[in-house]
C-alpha positions in Angstrom: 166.6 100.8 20.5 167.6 102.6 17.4 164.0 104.3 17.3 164.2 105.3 20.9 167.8 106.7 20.0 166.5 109.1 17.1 163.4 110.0 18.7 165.5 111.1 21.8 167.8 112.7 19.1 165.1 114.8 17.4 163.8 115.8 20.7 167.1 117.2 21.9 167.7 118.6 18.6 164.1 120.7 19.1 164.9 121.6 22.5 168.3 123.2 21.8 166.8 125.2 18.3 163.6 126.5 20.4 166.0 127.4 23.0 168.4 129.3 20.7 165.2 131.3 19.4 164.1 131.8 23.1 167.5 133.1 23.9 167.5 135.6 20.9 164.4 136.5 21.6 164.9 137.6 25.2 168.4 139.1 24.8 168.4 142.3 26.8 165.1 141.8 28.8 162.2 139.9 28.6 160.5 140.8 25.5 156.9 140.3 26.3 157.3 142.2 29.7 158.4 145.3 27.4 155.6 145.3 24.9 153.2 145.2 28.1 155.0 148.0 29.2 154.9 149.8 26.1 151.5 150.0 26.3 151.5 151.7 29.4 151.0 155.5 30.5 153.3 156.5 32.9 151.7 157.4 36.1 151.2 161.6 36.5 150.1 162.8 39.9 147.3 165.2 39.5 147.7 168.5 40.9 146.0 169.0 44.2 144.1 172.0 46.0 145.1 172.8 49.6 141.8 172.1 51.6 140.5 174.7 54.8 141.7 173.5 58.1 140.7 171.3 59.9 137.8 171.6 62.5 138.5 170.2 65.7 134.7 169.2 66.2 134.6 167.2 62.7 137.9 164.9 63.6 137.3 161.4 63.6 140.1 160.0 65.9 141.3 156.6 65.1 143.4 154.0 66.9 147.4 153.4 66.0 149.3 150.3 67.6 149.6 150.2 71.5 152.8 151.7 71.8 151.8 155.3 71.2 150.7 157.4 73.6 149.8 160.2 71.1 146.2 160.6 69.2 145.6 160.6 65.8 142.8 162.2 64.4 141.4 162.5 60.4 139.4 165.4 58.7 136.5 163.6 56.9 136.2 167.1 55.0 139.8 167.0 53.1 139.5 163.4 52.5 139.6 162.4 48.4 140.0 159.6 46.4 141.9 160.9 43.2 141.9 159.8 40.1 145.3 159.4 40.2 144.6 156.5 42.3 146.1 158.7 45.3 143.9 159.3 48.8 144.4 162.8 50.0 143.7 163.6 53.6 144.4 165.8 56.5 146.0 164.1 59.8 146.1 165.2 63.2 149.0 163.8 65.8 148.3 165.2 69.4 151.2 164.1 71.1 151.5 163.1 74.4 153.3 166.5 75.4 150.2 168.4 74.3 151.7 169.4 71.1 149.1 169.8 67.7 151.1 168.6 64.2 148.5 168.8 61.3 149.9 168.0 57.9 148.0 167.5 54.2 149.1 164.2 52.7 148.7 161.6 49.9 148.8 158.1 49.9 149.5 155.2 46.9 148.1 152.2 47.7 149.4 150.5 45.0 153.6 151.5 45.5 152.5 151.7 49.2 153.4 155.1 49.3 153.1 158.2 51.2 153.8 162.3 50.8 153.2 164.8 52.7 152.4 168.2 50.9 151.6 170.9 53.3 151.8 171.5 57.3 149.2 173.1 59.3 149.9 176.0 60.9 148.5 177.5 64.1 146.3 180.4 62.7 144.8 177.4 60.3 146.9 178.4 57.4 149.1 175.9 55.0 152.9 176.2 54.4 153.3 174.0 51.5 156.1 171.1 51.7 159.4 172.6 49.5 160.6 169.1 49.7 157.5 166.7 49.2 158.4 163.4 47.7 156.9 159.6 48.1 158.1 157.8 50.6 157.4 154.0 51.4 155.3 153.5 54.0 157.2 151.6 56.8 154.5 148.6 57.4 157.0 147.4 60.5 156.8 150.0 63.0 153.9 149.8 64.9 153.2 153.4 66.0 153.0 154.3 62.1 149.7 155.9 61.3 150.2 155.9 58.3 150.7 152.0 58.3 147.6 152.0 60.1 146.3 153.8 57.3 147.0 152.0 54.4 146.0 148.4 55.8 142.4 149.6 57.5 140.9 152.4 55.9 142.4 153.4 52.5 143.7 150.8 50.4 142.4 147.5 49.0 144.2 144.5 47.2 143.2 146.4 44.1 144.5 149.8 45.2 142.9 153.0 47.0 139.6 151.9 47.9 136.3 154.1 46.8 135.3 157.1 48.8 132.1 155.3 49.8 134.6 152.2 51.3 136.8 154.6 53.2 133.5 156.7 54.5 132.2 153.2 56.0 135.8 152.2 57.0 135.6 155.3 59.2 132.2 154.4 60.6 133.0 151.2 61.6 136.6 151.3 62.7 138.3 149.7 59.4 137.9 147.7 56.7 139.0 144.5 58.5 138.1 145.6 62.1 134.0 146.3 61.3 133.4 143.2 59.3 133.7 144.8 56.2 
């Protein structure tokens, strides 16, 4: 009993020092968390080119929930896989109403991220964004493009998918739609 008593004794005794040095150790954050992170670049978005307009003959329309009436439409020609990790892409919205929005944006797969940088114009000119920031993509609302977006043709578990993934995600409908 006595031996069970200072084993049990010695063991606490080990716990409580290793805990103390655990405790130190960790004061103001976790300490192996911030030598990981110290090793890291911070991200830097690379600076992007306004593509040419979009050609209503070379849209590939794609499907958004049931609950929008409108059409949604991509320019395979402005479509780019950074190496930023960012996808850059023109969109079309016809609306219901007959109305035309065309917009440049980016998307980060891995925040789950959006930004739109410039709106088409009618006479197929750009008028950059004054006020482009990211913006989390809202994966609830079920007439969200860009929702539809992320989850079936730009973005893996990994990140933004290559350009050769996203050119057969258009073919076939999606990544998870045409058995890809």
């Amino acid at each position: 009993m006595k031996r069970v008593s200072v084993v049990l004794l010695s063991l606490w005794a080990g716990c409580a020092c290793a805990g103390g040095i655990i405790e130190d150790r960790f004061k103001g954050g976790a300490q192996f968390e911030y030598d990981f992170d110290a090793n890291q670049k911070p991200w830097e978005e690379l600076q992007t080119q306004l593509p040419a307009a979009p050609k209503a003959e070379a849209l590939y329309e794609f499907q958004v929930g049931g609950a929008s009436r409108h059409r949604f439409f991509l320019d395979p020609a402005s479509l780019s896989a950074g190496g930023d990790g960012v996808v850059r892409y023109t969109v079309v919205v016809r609306t219901a109403g007959g109305a035309e929005n065309v917009t440049f944006e980016g998307m980060r797969c891995v925040d789950g991220e959006r930004k739109i940088y410039a709106f088409g114009r009618p006479d197929g000119a750009w008028s950059r964004n004054k006020y482009a920031s990211w913006a989390p993509i809202e994966a609830r609302n079920d007439s969200s493009y860009h929702k539809e977006l992320f989850f079936h043709y730009f973005c893996t578990v990994d990140g933004a998918a290559e350009m050769k993934t996203i050119r057969r995600a258009l073919a076939s409908g999606g990544i998870r739609r045409g058995g890809d």
